[in-house]
C-alpha positions as CSV (number, residue, x, y, z in Angstrom):
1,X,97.7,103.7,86.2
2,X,101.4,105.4,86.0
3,X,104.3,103.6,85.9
4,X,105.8,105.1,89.3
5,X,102.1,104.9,91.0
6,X,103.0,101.3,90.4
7,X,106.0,100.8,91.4
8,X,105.5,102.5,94.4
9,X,102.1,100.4,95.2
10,X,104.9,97.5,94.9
11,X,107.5,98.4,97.2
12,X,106.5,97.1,100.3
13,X,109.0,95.0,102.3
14,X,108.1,93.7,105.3
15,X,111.8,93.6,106.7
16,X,113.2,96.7,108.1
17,X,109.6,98.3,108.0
18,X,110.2,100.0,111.2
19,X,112.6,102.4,109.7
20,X,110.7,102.7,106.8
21,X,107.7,103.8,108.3
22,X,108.7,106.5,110.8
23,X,105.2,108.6,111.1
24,X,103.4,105.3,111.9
25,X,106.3,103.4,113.9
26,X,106.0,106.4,116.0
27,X,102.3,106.4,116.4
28,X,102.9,102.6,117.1
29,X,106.3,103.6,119.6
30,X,103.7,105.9,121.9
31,X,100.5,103.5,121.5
32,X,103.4,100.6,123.2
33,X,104.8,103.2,125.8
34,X,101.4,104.4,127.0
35,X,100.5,100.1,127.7
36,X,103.6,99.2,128.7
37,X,104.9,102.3,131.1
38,X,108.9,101.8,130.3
39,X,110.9,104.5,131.2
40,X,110.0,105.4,134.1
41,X,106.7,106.7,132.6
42,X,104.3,104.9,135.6
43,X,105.9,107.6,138.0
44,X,105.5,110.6,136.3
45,X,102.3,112.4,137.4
46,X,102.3,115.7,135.7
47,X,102.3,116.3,131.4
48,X,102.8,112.8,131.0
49,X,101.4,112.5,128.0
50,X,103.5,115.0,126.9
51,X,106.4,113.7,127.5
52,X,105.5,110.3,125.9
53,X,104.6,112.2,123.0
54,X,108.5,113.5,122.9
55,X,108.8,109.7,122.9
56,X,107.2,109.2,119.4
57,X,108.9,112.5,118.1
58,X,112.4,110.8,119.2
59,X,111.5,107.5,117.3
60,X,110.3,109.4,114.3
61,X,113.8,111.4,114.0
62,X,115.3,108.2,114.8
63,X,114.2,105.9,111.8
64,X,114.9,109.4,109.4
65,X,118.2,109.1,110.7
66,X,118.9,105.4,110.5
67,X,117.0,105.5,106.9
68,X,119.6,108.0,105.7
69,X,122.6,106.2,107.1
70,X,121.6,102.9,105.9
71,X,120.6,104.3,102.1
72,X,123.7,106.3,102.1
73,X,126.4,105.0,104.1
74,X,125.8,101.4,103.5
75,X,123.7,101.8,100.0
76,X,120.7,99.2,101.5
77,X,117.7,99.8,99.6
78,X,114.5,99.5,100.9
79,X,113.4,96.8,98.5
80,X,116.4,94.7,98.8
81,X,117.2,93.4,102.6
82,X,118.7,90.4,103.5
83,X,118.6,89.3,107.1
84,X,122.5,90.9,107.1
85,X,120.7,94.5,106.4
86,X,118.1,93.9,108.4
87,X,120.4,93.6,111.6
88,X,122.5,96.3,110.4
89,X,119.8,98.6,110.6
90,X,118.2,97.2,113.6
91,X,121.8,97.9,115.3
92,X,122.1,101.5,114.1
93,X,118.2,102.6,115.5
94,X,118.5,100.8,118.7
95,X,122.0,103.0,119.3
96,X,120.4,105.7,117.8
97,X,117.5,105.3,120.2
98,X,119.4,104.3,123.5
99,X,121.4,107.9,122.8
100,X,118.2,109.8,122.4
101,X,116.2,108.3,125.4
102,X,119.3,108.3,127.7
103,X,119.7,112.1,127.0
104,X,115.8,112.9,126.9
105,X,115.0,110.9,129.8
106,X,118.0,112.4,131.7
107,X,117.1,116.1,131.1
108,X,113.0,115.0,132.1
109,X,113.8,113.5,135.3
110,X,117.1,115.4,136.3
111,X,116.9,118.2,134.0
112,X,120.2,118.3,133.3
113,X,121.8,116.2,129.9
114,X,124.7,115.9,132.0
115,X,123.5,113.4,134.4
116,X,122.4,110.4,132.3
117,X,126.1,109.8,131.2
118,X,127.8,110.3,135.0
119,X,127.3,108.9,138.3
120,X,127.3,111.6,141.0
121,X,131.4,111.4,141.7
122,X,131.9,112.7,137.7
123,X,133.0,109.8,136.1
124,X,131.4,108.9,133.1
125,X,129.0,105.5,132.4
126,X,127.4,104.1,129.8
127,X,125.0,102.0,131.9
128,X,121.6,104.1,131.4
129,X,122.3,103.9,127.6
130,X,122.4,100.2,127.3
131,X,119.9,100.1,129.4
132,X,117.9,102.3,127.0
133,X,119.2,100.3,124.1
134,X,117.9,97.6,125.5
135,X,114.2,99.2,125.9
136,X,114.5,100.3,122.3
137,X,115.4,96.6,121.3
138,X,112.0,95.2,122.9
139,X,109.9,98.1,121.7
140,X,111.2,98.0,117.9
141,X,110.6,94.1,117.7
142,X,106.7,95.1,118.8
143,X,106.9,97.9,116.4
144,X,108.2,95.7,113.3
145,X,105.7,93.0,114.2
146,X,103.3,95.2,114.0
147,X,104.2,96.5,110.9
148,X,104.7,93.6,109.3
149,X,101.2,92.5,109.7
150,X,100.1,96.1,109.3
151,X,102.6,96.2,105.6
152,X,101.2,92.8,104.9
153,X,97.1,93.4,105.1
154,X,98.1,96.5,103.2
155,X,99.6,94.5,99.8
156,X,97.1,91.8,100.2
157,X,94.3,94.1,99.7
158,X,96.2,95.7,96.8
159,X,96.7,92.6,95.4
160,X,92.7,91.6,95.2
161,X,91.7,95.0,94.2
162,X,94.4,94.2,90.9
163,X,93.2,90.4,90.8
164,X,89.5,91.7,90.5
165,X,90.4,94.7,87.5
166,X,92.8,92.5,85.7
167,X,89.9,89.8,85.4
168,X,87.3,92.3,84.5
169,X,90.2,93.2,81.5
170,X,90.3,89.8,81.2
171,X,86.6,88.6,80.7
172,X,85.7,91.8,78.8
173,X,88.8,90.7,75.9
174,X,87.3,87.4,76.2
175,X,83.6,88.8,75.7
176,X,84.0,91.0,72.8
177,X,86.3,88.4,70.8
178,X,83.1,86.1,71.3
179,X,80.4,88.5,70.6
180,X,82.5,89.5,67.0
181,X,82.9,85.9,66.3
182,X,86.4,85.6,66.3
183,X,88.5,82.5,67.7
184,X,90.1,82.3,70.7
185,X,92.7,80.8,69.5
186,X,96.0,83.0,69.5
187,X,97.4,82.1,66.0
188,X,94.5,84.0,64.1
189,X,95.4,87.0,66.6
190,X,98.8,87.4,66.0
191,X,100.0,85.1,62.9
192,X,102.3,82.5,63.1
193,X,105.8,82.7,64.3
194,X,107.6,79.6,64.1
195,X,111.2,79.4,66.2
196,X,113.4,76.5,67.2
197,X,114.6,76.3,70.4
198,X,118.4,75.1,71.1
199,X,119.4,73.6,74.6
200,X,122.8,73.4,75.5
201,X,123.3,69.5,73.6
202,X,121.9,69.0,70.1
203,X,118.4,68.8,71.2
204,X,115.8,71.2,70.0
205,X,112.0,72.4,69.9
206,X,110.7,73.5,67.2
207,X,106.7,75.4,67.9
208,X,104.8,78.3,66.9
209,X,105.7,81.2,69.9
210,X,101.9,81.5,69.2
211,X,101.4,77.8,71.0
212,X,103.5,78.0,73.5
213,X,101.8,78.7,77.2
214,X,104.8,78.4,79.9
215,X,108.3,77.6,80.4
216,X,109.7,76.5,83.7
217,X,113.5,76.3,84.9
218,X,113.7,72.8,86.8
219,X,117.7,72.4,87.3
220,X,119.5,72.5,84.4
221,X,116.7,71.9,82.2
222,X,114.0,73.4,80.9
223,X,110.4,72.4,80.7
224,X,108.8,73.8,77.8
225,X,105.0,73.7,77.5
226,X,103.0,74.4,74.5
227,X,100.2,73.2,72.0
228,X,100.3,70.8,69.3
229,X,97.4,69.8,66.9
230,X,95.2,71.7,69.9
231,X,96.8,69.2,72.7
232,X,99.3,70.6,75.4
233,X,102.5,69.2,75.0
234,X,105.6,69.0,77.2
235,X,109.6,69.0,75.9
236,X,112.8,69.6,77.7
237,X,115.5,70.6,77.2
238,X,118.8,71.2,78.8
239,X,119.6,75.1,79.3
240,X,118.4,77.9,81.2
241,X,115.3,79.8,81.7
242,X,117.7,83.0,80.7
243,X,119.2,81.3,77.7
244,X,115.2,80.8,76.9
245,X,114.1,84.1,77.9
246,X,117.3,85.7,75.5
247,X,115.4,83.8,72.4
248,X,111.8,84.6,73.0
249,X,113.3,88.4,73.5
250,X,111.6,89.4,70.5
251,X,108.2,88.1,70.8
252,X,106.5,90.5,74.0
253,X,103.7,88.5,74.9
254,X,106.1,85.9,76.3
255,X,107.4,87.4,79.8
256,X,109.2,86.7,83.1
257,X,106.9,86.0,85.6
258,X,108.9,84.4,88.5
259,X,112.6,83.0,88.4
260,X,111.6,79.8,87.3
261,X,108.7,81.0,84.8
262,X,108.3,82.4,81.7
263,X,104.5,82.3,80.8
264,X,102.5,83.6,77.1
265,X,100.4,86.3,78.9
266,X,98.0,85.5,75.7
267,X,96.5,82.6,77.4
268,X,95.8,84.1,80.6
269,X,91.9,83.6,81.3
270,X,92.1,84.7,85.1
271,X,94.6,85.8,87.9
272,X,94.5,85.1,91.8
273,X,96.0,87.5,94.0
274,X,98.1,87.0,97.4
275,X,100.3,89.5,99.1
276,X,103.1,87.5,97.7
277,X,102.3,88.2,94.3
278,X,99.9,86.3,91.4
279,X,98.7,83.0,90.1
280,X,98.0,82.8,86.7
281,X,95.4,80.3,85.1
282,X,96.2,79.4,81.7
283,X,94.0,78.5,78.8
284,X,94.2,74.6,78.0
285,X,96.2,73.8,81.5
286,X,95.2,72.6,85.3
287,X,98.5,74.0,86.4
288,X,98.2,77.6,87.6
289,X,101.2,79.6,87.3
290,X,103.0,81.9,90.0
291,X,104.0,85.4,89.9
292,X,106.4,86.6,92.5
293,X,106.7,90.2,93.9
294,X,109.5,90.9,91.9
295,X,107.5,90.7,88.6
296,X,103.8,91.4,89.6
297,X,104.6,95.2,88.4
298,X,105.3,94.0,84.6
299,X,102.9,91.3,84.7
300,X,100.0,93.7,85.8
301,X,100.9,96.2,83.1
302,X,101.1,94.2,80.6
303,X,98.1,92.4,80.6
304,X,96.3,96.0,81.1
305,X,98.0,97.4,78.2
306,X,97.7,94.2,75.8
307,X,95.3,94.9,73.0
């Protein structure tokens, strides 16, 4: 599997999915208008389905647009909101919207532009377009919950399609070091590499990178776990996962798995998927270890390329 195939698989983000999804928020937009009849769509009696086709054509144009401006103008990336971009982008569609409809609904039941900013006396109003506004506000909440749920079924069944092939990698390692009679054990795999961990105070570790199975940020502090005369063994020390992860830099098998974990993907004996990401069950622990969105890409491809 490519390295863009996957990041692409990865790049779901369930806020701000309504712009990110235009073909199928505006499938979703008409499936909403033809239920719920806003617009004035219950007294239309001829080519209404037309006309709330025009509907989903407006919405698809709409979330391009607001997809542009928010990339562009205000440099939000897709993978990246906070609840500030969310609303930022939320605000620019439902204007975007409340423009469109007031002109299109204008020119279908008036046929004239004109008349959906005036009153009859001239003098222009903005009343039909927050009105609009406010119908594109109620139907992009449906929309986004939809696609939420819709974005979320999508990555949970990517995620146990991976868990089941990265096990199958898994058992099928496991298998053929059995069947050639060759130990488990990582030290006879890769050698020893002995390293001594500083924290910030005098304290150190001092371990084989061979033996060592996790390391989890917890403050301040660091927990680091690891084997010692074959029993798991627990130190801290006082420094950060980075300061940790800047050490172990030359030794690939140990990785960033979450923002409090690093994790020896050596030990890995099976993975459980979630839409959220993995858990990782470790050789010689109880304690399964998570994997968050952010890192699932590099975890996956490591543990399919690892020899």
């Amino acid at each position: 599997m490519s390295e863009n195939k996957r990041n692409n698989e990865f790049r779901w983000n369930f806020m701000g999915a309504f712009w990110n999804n235009p073909l199928i928020s505006a499938l979703v937009v008409i499936v909403i208008i033809v239920l719920l009849q806003p617009f004035k769509i219950d007294e239309i009696e001829k080519n209404k389905y037309l006309i709330i086709m025009g509907y989903g054509i407006l919405t698809f144009f709409s979330c391009i647009f607001t997809k542009l401006v928010t990339y562009y103008i205000f440099h939000i990336d897709k993978n990246n909101y906070s609840l500030k971009e969310t609303l930022i982008g939320g605000i620019i569609i439902t204007l975007v919207m409340g423009f469109l409809v007031t002109c299109y609904a204008s020119y279908i039941y008036t046929g004239n532009i004109y008349n959906g900013w005036h009153i009859p006396d001239g003098t222009f109003v903005l009343s039909a377009f927050w009105v609009n506004c406010g119908y594109a506000l109620i139907i992009t909440f449906f929309v986004e919950v939809f696609l939420f749920f819709f974005n979320r079924n999508k990555e949970l069944a990517q995620r146990l399609k991976e868990e089941v092939e990265l096990n199958r990698i898994i058992n099928e390692r496991a298998q053929i070091k059995q069947n050639s009679g060759q130990s488990t054990n990582n030290e006879q795999e890769t050698g020893h590499h002995e390293i001594t961990l500083i924290g910030s105070t005098k304290e150190t570790v001092k371990l084989d990178v061979e033996n060592l199975l996790y390391i989890e940020s917890n403050g301040n502090y660091a927990d680091i776990t690891f084997l010692q005369n074959e029993q798991k063994t627990k130190k801290t020390l006082r420094c950060t996962l980075k300061q940790l992860e800047n050490n172990l830099a030359d030794f690939p098998q140990i990785i960033r798995c979450h923002r409090a974990f690093l994790v020896n993907i050596q030990y890995i004996i099976h993975v459980e998927g979630n839409a959220q990401g993995y858990r990782l069950k470790l050789q010689n622990t109880v304690e399964s270890i998570p994997v968050s969105r952010a890192y699932a890409t590099e975890v996956y491809q490591r543990i399919e390329s690892k020899q």
